[in-house]
C-alpha positions, 0 to 999 in steps of 0.5 A: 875013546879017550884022547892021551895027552903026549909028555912034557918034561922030565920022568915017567909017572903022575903029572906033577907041577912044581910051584916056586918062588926063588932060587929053587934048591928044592926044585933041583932035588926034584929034578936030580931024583926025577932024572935019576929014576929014583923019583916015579913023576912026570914033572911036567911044569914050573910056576913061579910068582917071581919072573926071573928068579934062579929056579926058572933058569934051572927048569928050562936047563932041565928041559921043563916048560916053565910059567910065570903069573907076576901079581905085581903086572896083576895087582894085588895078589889077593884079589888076582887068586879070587879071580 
């Protein structure tokens, strides 16, 4: 028997996460068509590499958990996508 995971985010349809680096005016397309039906996702979580930029701010108005992985709190960023 196979444990099933509750959905988070916004729509119905393979999870799918959104990764972004600025004001995320792509991510509000994504968002506009998953929410009018016409885009079949289960958007389930933003990653930015930028903590407080715009397209955060739009993620969680939407409802979406949202995550930040800030290299500059890391290192470099080379070395942090080794590890």
């Amino acid at each position: 028997m196979s444990a099933t995971r509750a959905p988070t985010g916004i729509g119905k349809g393979p999870r799918t996460l959104v990764m972004i680096s600025g004001g995320g005016t792509n991510l509000q397309a994504i968002i506009n068509e998953t929410l009018a039906g016409e885009l079949p996702i289960n958007l389930f979580a933003v990653v930015s590499d930028r903590p407080g930029v715009l397209g955060l701010d739009r993620a969680e108005k939407a409802g979406i958990p949202t995550h930040v992985i800030d290299y500059r709190a890391i290192g470099e960023r080379e070395s942090a996508e080794q590890e």
